[in-house]
N, C-alpha and C positions, 0 to 999 in steps of 0.2 A: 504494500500500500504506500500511496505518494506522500509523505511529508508536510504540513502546509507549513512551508518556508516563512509565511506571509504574517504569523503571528507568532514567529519565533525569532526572528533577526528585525533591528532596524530600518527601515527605507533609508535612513542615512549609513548606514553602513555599510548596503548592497552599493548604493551610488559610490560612495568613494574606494568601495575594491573593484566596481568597474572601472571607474575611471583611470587608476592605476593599473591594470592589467590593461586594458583596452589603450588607454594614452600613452603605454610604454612601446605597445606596439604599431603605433601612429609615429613615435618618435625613432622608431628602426626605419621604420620604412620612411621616413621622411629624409635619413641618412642614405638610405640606399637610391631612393628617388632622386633627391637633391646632388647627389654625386655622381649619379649617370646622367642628369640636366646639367650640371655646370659642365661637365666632358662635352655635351653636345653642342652647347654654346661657345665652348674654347676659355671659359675662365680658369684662370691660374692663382696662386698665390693667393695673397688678403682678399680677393674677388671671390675667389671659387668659396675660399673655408666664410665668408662674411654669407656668398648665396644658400650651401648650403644647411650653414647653421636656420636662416630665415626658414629655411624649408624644413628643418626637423622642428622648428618653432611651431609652425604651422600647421602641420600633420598630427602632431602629439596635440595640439590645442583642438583639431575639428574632431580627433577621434574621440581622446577623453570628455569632449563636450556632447558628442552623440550617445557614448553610453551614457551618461552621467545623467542627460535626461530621458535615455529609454529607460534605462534602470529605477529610474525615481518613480516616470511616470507607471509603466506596471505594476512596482510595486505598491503602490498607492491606489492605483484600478483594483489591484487582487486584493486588497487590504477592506475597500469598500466594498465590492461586491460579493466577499469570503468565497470566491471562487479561481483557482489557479487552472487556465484553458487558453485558448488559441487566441480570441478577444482582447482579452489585456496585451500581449504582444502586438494584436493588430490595430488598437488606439493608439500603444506606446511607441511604435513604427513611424505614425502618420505624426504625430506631435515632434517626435525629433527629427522628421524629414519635413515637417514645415518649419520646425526653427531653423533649420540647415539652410535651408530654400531660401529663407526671409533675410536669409545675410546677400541673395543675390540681387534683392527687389525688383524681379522679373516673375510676377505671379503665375506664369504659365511653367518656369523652373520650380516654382513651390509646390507646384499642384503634381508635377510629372516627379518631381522628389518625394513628395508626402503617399504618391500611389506605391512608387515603387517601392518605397520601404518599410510603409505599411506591409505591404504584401510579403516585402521577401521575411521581414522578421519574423509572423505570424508561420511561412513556411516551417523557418528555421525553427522556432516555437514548437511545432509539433514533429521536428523530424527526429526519430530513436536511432542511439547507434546497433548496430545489428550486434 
C-alpha cells in the first residue's frame, strides 16, 4: 500500500530537496551546455569562463525554480484534496509551465509551455518503473 507522503513531510521541505537535486542538475548541465556554446561561438579566456558561468547561472536558476514550484504546488493540491493521483501532477505541471512561460511575455509560449508540461509531468506522474 502507497504511503500518503502528503501528511507526513512538509511542502516546504519536499520544495527545497527539489530544488536542490533538480537545480544541481540544471547547474551540470548549464556547464556542459554553456561550454559547448562558448566552443561554438569561438570564446576564449575571461569570455568563455565569464559566458559560461552566466549559463550554469541560468540553468540551475530555471530548473530549481520549476521544481520548486511543481513540488510546492502538488504538494499543496495532494494536501487539500487528501488524494495523491495523476491531477495534482497535472495542475502542478501547468502552474510551473505558466510561471516559466510568463518570464517570456509571449502568451501563446505560456499557453504551449503550461500544455506541455502539464501533460508531460502528469505522464511522468503515473509512469512505474518495471
Amino acid at each position: 500500500m502507497e504511503t500518503e507522503w502528503y501528511n507526513d513531510v512538509p511542502c516546504s521541505s519536499i520544495a527545497v530537496e527539489s530544488i536542490i537535486s533538480v537545480g544541481t542538475g540544471g547547474l551540470i548541465w548549464g556547464g556542459c551546455a554553456g561550454s559547448y556554446d562558448a566552443k561554438q561561438i569561438g570564446l576564449t579566456g575571461i569570455d568563455r569562463a565569464s559566458f559560461v558561468a552566466k549559463a550554469v547561472g541560468k540553468y540551475g536558476f530555471q530548473c530549481g525554480l520549476f521544481a520548486g514550484i511543481f513540488s510546492m504546488t502538488r504538494c499543496g493540491i495532494a494536501r487539500y484534496r487528501k488524494k495523491s493521483d495523476w491531477v495534482n501532477a497535472l495542475v502542478a505541471g501547468g502552474v510551473a509551465g505558466a510561471a516559466l512561460g510568463a518570464g517570456s511575455r509571449n502568451w501563446k509560449q505560456v499557453a504551449v509551455m503550461t500544455a506541455s508540461l502539464s501533460a508531460f509531468c502528469a505522464i511522468a506522474d503515473q509512469s512505474r518503473p518495471i
